[in-house]
C-alpha positions as CSV (number, residue, x, y, z in Angstrom):
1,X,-11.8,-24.8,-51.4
2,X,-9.7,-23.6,-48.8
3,X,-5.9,-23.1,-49.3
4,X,-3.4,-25.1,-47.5
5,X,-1.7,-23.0,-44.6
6,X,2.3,-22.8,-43.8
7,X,3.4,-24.9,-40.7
8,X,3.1,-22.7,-37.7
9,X,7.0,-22.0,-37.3
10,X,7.0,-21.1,-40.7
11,X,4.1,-18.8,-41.2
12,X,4.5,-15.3,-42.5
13,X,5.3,-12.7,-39.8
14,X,1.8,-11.2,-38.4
15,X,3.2,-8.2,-37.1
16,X,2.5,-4.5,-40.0
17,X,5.8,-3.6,-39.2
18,X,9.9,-4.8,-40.3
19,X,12.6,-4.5,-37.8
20,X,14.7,-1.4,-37.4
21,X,17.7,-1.3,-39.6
22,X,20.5,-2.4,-36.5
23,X,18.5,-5.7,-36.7
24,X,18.2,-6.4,-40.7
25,X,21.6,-6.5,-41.4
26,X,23.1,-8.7,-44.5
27,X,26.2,-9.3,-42.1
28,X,23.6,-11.1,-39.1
29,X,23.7,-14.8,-39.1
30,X,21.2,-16.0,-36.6
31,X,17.1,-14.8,-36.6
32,X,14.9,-14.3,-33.1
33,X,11.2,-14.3,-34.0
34,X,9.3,-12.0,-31.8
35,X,5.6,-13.5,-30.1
36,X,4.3,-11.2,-32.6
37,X,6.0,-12.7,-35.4
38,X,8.8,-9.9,-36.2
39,X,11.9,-11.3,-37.3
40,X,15.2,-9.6,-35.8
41,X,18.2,-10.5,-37.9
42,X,21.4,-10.4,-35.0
43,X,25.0,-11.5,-34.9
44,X,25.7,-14.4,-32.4
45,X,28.8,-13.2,-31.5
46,X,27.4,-10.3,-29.7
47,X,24.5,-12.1,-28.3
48,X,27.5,-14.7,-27.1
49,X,29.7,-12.2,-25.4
50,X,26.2,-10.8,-23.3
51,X,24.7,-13.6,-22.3
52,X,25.8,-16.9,-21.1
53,X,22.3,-17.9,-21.9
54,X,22.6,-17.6,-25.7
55,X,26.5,-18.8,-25.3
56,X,25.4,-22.4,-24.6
57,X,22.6,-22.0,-26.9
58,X,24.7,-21.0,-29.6
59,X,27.0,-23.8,-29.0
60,X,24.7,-26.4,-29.9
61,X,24.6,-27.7,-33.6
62,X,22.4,-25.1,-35.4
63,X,20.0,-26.4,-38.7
64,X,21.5,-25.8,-41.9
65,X,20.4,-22.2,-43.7
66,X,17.3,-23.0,-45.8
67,X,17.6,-22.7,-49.7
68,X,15.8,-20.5,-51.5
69,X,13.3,-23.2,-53.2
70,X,12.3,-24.2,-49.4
71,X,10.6,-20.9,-49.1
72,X,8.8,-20.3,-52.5
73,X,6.6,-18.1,-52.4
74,X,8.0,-15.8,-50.2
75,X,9.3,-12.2,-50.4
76,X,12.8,-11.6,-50.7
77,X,12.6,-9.9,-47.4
78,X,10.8,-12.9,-45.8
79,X,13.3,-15.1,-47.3
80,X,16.4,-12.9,-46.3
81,X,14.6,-13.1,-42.6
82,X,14.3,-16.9,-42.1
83,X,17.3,-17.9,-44.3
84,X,19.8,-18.2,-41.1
85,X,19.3,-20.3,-37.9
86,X,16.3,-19.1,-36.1
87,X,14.9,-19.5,-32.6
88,X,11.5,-18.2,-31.3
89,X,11.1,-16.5,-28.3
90,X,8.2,-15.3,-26.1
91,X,8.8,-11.4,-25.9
92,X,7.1,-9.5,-28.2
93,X,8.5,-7.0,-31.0
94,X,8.8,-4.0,-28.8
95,X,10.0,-5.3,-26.2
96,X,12.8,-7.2,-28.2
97,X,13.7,-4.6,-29.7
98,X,14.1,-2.2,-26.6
99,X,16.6,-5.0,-25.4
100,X,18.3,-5.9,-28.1
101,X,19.3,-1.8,-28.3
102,X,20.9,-2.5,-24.9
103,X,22.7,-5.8,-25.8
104,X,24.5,-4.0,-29.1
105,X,27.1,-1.4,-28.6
106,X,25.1,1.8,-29.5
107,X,23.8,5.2,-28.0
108,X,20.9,3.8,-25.5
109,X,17.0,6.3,-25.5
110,X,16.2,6.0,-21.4
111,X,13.3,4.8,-21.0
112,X,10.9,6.6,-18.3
113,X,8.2,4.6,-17.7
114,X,8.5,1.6,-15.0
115,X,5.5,-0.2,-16.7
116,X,7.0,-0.4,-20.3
117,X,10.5,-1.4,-18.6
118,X,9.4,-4.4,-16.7
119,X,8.7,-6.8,-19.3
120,X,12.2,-5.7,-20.5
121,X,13.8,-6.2,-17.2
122,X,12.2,-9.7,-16.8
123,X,13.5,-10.3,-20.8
124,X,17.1,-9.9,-19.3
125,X,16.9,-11.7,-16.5
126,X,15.6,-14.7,-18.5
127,X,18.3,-14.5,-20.8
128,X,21.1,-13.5,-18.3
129,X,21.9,-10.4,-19.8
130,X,24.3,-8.6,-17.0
131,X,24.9,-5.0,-18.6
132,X,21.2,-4.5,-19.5
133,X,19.5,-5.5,-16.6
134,X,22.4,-3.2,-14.7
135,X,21.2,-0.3,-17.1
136,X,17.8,-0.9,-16.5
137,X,18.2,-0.8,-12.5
138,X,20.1,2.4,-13.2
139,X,17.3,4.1,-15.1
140,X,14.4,3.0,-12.2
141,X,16.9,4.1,-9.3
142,X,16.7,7.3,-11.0
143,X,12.9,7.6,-11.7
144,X,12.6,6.2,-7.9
145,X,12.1,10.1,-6.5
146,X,9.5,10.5,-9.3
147,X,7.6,7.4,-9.1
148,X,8.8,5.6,-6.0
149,X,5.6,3.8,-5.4
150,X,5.8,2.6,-9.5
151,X,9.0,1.7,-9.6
152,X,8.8,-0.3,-6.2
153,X,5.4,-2.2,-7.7
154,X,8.1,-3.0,-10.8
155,X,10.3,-4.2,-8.8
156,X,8.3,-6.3,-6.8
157,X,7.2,-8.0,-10.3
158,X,10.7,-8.1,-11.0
159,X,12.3,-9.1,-8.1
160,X,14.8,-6.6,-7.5
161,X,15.4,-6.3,-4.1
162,X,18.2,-3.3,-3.9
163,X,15.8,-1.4,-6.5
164,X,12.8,-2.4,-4.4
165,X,14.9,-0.8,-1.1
166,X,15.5,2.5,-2.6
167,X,12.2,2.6,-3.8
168,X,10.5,2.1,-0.3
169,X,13.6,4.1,1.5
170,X,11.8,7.1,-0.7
171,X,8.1,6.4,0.2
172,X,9.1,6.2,3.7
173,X,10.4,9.8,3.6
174,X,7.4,10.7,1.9
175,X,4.6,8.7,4.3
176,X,6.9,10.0,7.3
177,X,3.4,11.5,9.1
178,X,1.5,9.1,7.3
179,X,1.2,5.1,8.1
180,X,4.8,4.9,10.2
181,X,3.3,7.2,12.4
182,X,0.1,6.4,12.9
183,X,-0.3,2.9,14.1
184,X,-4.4,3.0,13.9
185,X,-4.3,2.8,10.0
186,X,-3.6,-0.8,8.6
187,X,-4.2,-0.1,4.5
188,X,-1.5,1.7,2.6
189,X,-4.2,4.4,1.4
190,X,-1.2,4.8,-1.2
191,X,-1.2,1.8,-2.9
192,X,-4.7,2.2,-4.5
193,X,-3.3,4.7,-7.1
194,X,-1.4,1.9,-9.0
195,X,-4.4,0.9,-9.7
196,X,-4.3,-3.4,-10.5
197,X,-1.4,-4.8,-8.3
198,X,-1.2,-8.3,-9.9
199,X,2.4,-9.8,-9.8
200,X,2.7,-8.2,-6.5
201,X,2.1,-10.2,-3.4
202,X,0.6,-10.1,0.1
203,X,3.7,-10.6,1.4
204,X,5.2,-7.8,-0.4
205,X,2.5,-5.8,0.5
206,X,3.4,-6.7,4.1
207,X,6.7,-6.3,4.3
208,X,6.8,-2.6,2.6
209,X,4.3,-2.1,5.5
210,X,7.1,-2.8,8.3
211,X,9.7,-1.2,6.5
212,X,8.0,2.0,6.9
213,X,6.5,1.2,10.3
214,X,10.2,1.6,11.3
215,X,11.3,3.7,8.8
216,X,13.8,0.8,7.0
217,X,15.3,0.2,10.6
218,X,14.3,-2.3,13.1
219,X,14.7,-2.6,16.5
220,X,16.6,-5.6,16.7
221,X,19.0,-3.3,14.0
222,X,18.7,-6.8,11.4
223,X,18.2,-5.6,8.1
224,X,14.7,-6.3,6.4
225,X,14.5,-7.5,3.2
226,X,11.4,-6.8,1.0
227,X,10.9,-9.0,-1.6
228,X,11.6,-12.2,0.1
229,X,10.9,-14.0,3.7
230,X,13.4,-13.8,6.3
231,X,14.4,-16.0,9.6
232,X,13.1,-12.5,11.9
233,X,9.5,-12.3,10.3
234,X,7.3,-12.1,13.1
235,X,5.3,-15.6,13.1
236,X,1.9,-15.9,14.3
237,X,2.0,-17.0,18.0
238,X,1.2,-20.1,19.6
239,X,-1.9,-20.5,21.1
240,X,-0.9,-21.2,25.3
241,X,-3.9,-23.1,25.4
242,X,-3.9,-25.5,22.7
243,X,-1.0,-27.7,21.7
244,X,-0.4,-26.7,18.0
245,X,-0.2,-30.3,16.1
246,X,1.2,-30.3,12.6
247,X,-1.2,-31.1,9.3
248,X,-1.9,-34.3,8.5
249,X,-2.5,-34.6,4.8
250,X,-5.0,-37.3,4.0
251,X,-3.6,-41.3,3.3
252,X,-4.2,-42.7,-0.4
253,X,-7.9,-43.9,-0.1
254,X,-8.4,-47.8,-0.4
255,X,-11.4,-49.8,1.6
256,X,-11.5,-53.4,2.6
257,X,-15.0,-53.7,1.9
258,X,-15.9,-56.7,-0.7
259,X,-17.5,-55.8,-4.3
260,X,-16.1,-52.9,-5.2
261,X,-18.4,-51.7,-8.3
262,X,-17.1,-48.5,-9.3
263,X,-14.0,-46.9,-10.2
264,X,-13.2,-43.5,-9.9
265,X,-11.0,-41.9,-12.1
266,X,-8.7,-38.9,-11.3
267,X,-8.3,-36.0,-13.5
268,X,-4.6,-36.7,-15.1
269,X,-1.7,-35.6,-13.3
270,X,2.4,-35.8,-14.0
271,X,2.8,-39.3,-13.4
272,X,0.2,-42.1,-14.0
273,X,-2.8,-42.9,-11.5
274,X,-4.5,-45.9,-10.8
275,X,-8.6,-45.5,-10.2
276,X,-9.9,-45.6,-6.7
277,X,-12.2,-48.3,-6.3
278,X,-15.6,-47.4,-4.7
279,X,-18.8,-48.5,-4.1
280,X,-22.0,-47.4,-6.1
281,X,-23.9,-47.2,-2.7
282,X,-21.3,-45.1,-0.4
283,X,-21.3,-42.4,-3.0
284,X,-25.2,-42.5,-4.2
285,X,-26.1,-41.8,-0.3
286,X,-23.6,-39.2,-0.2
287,X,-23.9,-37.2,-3.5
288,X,-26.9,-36.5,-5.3
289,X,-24.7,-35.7,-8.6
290,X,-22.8,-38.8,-8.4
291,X,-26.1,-40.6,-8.1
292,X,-27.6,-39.3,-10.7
293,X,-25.0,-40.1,-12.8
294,X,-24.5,-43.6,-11.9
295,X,-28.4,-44.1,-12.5
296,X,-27.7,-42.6,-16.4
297,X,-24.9,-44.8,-16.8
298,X,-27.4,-47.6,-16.2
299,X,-30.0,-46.3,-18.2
300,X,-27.3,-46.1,-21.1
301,X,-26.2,-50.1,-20.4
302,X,-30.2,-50.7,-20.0
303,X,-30.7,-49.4,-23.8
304,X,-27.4,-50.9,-24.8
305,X,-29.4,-54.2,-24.1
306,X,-32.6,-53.3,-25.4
307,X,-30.6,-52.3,-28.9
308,X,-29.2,-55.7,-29.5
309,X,-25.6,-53.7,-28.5
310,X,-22.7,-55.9,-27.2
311,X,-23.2,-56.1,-23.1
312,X,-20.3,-54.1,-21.5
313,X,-18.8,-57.2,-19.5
314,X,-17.2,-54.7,-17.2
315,X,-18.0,-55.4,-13.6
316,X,-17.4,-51.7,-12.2
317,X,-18.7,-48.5,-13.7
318,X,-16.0,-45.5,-14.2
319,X,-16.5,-42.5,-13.0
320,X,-14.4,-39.6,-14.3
321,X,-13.4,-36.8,-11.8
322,X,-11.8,-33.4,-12.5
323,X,-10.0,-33.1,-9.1
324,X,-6.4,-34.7,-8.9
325,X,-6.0,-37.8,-7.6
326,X,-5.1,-36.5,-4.0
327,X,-8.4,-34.3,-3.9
328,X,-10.2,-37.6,-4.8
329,X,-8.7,-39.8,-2.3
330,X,-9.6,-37.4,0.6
331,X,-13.4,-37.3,-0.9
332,X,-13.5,-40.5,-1.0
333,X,-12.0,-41.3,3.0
334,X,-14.2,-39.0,4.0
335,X,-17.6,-40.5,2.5
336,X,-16.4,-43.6,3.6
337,X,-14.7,-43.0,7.3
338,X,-17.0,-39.5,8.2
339,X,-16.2,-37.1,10.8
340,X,-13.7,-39.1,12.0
341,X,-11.5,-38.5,9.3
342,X,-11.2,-35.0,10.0
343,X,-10.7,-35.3,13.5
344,X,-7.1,-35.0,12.9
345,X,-5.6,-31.5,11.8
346,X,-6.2,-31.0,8.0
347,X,-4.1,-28.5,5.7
348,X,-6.5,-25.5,5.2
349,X,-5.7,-25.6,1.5
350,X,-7.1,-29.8,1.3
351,X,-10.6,-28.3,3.9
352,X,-10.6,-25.4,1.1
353,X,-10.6,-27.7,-2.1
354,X,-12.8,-30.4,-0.5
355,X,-15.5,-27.7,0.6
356,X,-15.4,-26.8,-3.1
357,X,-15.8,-30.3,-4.3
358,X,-18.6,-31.2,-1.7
359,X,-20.6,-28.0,-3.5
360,X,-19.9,-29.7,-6.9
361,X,-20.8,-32.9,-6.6
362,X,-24.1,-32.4,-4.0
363,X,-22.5,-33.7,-1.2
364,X,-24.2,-31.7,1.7
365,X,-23.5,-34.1,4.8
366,X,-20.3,-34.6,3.9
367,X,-19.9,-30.2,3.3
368,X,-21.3,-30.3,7.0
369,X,-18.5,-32.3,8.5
370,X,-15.8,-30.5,6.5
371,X,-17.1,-26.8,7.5
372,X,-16.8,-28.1,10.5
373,X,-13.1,-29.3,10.5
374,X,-12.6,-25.6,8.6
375,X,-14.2,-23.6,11.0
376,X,-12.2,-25.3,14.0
377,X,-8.9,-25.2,12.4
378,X,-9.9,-21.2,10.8
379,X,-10.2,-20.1,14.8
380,X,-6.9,-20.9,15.2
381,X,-5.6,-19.6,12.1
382,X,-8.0,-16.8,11.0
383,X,-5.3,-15.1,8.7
384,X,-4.1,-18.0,6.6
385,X,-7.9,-19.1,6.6
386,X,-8.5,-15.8,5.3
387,X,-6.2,-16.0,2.2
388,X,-6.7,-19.5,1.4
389,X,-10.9,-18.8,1.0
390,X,-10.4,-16.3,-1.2
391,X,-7.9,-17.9,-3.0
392,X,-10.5,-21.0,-3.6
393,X,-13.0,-18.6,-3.6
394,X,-15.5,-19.0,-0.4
395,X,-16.7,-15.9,0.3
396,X,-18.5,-17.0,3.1
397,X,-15.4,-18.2,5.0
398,X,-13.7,-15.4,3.9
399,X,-16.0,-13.1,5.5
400,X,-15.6,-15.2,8.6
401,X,-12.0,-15.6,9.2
402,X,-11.8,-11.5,8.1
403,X,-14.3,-10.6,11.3
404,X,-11.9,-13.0,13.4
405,X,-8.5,-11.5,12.3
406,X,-10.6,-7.9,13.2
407,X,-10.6,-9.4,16.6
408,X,-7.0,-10.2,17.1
409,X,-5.1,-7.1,16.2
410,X,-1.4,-8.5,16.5
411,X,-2.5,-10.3,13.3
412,X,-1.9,-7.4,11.6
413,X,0.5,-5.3,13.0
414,X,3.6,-8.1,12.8
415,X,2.7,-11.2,11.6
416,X,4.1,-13.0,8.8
417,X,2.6,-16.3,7.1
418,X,4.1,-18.2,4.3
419,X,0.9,-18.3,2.5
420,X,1.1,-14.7,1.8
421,X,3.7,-15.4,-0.8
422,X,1.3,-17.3,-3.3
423,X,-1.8,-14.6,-2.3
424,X,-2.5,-11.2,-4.1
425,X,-1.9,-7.6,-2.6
426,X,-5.1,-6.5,-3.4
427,X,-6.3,-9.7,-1.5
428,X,-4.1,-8.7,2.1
429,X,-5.2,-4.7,1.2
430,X,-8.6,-5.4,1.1
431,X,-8.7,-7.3,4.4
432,X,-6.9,-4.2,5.6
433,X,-9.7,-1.6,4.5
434,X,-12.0,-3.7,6.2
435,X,-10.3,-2.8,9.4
436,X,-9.7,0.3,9.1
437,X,-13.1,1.0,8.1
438,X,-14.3,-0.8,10.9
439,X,-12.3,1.0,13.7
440,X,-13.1,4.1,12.2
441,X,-16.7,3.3,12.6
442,X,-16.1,2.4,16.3
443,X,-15.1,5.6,16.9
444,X,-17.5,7.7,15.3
445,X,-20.2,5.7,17.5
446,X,-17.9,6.0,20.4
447,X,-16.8,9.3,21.0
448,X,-20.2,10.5,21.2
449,X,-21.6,8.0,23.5
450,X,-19.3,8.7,26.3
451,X,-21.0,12.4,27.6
452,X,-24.7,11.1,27.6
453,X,-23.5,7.8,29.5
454,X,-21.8,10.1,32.1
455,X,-25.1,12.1,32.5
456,X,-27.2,8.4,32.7
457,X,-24.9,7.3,35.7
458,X,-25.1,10.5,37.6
459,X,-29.0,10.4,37.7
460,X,-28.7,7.6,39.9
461,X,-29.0,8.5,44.0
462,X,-25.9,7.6,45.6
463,X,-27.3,6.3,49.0
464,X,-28.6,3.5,46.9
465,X,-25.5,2.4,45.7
466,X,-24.9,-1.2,44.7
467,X,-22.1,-3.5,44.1
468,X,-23.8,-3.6,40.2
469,X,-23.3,0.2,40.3
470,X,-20.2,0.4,41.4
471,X,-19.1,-2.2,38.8
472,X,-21.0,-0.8,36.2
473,X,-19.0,3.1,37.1
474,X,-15.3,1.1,37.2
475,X,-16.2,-0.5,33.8
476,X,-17.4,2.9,32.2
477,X,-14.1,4.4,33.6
478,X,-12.5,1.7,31.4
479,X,-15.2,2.9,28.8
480,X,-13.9,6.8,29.0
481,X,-10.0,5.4,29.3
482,X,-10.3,3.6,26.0
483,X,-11.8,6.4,24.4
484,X,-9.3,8.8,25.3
485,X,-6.6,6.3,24.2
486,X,-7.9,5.7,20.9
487,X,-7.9,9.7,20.2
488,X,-4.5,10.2,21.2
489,X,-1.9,11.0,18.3
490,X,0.0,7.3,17.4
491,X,-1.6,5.1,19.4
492,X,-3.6,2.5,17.4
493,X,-7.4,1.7,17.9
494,X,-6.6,-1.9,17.3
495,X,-6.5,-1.8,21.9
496,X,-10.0,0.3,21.3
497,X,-11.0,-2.5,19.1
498,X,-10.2,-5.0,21.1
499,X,-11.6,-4.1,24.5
500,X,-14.4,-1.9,23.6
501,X,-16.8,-5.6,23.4
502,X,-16.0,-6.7,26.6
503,X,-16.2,-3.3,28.4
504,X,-20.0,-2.9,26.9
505,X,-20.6,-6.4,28.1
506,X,-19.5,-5.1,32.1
507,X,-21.8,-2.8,31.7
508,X,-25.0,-4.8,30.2
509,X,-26.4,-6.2,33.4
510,X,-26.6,-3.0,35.1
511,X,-27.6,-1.0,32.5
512,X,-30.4,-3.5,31.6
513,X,-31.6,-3.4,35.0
514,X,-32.1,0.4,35.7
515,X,-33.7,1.0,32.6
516,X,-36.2,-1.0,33.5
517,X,-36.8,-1.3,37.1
518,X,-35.7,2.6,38.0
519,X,-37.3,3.8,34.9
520,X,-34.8,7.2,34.6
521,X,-33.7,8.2,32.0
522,X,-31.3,5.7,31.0
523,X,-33.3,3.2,28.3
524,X,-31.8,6.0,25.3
525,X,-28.0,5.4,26.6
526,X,-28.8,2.2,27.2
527,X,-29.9,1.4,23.2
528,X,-26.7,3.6,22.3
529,X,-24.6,1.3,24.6
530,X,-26.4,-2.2,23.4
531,X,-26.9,-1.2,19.3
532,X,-23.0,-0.2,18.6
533,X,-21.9,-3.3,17.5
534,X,-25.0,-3.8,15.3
535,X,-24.6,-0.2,14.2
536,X,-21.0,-1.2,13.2
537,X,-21.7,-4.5,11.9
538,X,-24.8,-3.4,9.7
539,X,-22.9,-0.6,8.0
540,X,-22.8,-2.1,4.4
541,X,-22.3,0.9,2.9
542,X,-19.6,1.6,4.6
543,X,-17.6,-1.6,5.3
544,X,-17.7,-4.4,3.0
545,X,-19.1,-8.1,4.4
546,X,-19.4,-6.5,7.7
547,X,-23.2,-7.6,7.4
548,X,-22.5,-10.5,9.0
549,X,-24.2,-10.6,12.9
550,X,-21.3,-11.7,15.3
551,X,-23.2,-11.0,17.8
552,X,-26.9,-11.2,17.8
553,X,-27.1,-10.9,21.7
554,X,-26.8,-7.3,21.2
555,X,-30.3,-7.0,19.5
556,X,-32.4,-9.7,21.6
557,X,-31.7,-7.6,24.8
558,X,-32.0,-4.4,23.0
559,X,-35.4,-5.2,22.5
560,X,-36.0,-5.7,25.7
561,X,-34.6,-2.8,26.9
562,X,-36.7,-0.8,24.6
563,X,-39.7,-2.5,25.7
């Protein structure tokens, strides 16, 4: 038989080790309990006088000191440790114990590392301890010309901002011929030596990135801030074209339609719900889960009846959902009201959870009409779409709205998005590599097209000049321009990027037609000139989810030019 066990608050400490002797003094009259269940016996007066946190804590009416039969069975050490008032906090022993050394009046051990000080530096902001967190500033300040790419990733966990600025004013003398000066190169190469950058955001990823593109100082001479958004981020612009409208988030659902036989119940939330009434039909044409769970829950009342079992005199069947009650209303609208529901603009984040849900529950009509609402509202906001997929985890958009931020540079040079402060670093840096890999592969294909192209054009007689030809030599000017660009010392190949597909298009027509009417020579250029972009866009190896044809025009008349 098993023995009983203490009362969780009360159970023996789990942790090998005591506390040192400046915390297991008979003249302490107030316990914290470590996460790890260490006991550190302080004096309230000190704690008091440090933080106004513990002040008002302190204040309140404490429980009475526990007599020793309450705690049979204990140690004398145990009991000395629980005997006074006691409060439990989340920090573990080590790191209590590092802070507690600052809070008391004694010698202070620096400490060197920026990993083992953050959980410490987040301790004393929690607790509003002034002096510590001052001392702990001090000590990263001071490892900043060591570490300064640590101790900024610290302080971006941390959130603080001046040690963040010295940090970054210190990479930016270091990476002075690196990313500042070269425009071409998007990813921080850098950053991949902290290795995991969770706690850190996008948008602190993004904003480091503009403080060294201009070395801390901005044009507009407004100081930049790096751990939190201000009025002068650069905003995506507005589309000339199209009249932005705002979001509309979806109405609570509710139909008019008679006999209602189902309810469907949302997932709990902070404040009460009442089920959404539905109809067995609507959602058995629309999802093939939901159907076949409605048929079992006949099948159930069908055996219920068979058994002799009380009837279940309910006139609608429940259905219980795991999405919120918002998720399921817009579900539901849209089973019921179809594409015209999403003809209005829809938050990315509601297209992102609804696409998940439509892949839950079977509902592949209804995934067809929200991919579609995604897809239009993703080519207007490529980046944001970009984040949010990956945050809800479709890869598939992902990979699509990455391939359209790769053809809109000034997405990435200087442009901020709020949803950046919810997303990962790792998330923004990745999309990043992918460009950079990207370009890099446009150049290696480019450079050495250029000479072989020049050769091609000069085969051709120039009494039979055409108004093709002389088209075709203004765009392959352009071609040779663009090329000469993109190699010049900090000048970016984002302009490369962007005109190179519309410069090899120019060219198509007449390219396609001497190759196969003046059969000279041309048919290899030719397949250099059409195959680039499937030559970039099929590098696996080289470039994640860039197997993904943007354009398959490129092959179909490749083929026939090789014919």
């Amino acid at each position: 038989m098993s023995q009983p066990s203490l009362p969780p608050d009360e159970a023996v400490p789990t942790s090998a080790r005591g506390p040192s002797a400046l915390f297991d003094q008979p003249s302490a009259d107030f316990v914290l309990r470590s996460s790890d269940g260490v006991d550190f016996r302080v004096h309230s007066q000190i704690l008091a006088q440090a933080s106004p946190f513990f002040a008002a804590m302190l204040s309140l009416p404490q429980p009475a000191p526990q007599a020793p039969q309450d705690v049979a069975g204990e140690s004398q050490h145990e009991y000395k440790a629980t005997a006074e008032p006691r409060a439990d906090v989340s920090e573990d022993s080590v790191t209590l114990d590092a802070l507690l050394h600052l809070v008391y009046p004694v010698p202070k051990t620096t400490m060197e590392d920026p990993a083992q000080m953050l959980p410490v530096v987040k301790a004393a902001k929690k607790y509003d301890l002034a002096l510590p967190l001052q001392i702990l500033c001090q000590w990263l300040i001071a490892i900043v010309p060591r570490k300064p790419l640590f101790v900024w990733a610290t302080a971006c966990r941390a959130g603080l901002e001046d040690v963040a600025r010295h940090a970054a004013t210190q990479l930016s003398k270091q990476n002075s011929h690196g990313l500042s000066s070269k425009l071409n190169v998007e990813a921080m190469a850098f950053v991949d030596s902290l290795g995991p950058v969770d706690g850190i955001s996008a948008a602190d990823y993004f904003r480091l990135k503009q403080f060294l593109r201009c070395k801390g100082k901005p044009a507009d001479g407004k100081s930049l801030t790096l751990l939190s958004p201000t009025p002068q981020d650069p905003q995506p612009k507005k589309n000339k074209k199209k009249k932005d409208a705002p979001d509309v988030p979806f109405e609570s659902f509710a139909t008019d339609i008679p006999l209602t036989d189902v309810l469907c119940v949302p997932a709990p939330g902070e404040e009460p719900t009442e089920p959404l009434h539905a109809h067995r039909a609507v959602l058995s044409v629309h999802s093939t889960v939901l159907k076949a769970s409605l048929a079992n829950h006949r099948e159930l009342v069908s055996d219920d009846h068979a058994t002799g079992a009380p009837p279940d005199t309910s006139p609608c069947t429940s259905l219980q959902f795991d999405e919120d009650v918002a998720l399921v209303s817009a579900l539901l609208t849209v089973c019921y009201q179809g594409r015209a529901s999403l003809e209005k603009p829809r938050p990315l984040t509601v297209l992102a959870k609804l696409l998940v849900a439509t892949e839950k529950y079977g509902m592949a009509d209804v995934a067809h009409w929200v991919q579609a609402a995604w897809d239009k509202k993703a080519t207007w906001a490529p980046l944001e779409a970009y984040f949010v997929a990956i945050a809800h985890g479709l890869e598939g958009c992902a990979k699509a709205a990455a391939l359209t931020v790769r053809e809109r540079p000034s997405l990435l040079t200087a442009v901020y998005i709020p949803t950046m402060e919810q997303a990962s670093a790792s998330v923004y840096h990745r999309l990043l590599k992918f460009i950079d890999a990207y370009r890099q592969i446009a150049r290696t294909h480019l450079s050495p097209l250029v000479q072989p192209l020049r050769e091609c054009m000069q085969l051709h007689d120039k009494s039979n000049a055409t108004e093709e030809k002389a088209m075709a030599l203004e765009t392959f000017q352009k071609l040779e321009t663009i090329n000469a660009i993109g190699a010049a010392e900090g000048c970016g190949y984002a302009t490369l990027d962007a005109a190179l597909p519309g410069v090899l298009e120019e060219m198509l027509p007449y390219l396609v037609q001497r190759s196969v009417t003046a059969k000279i020579g041309i048919p290899n250029a030719a397949w250099q000139l059409l195959t680039i972009h499937k030559d970039i866009l099929f590098a696996s190896e080289a470039v994640r989810w860039l197997s993904v044809p943007v354009r398959p025009l490129w092959l179909s008349v490749a083929d026939a030019v090789s014919g």
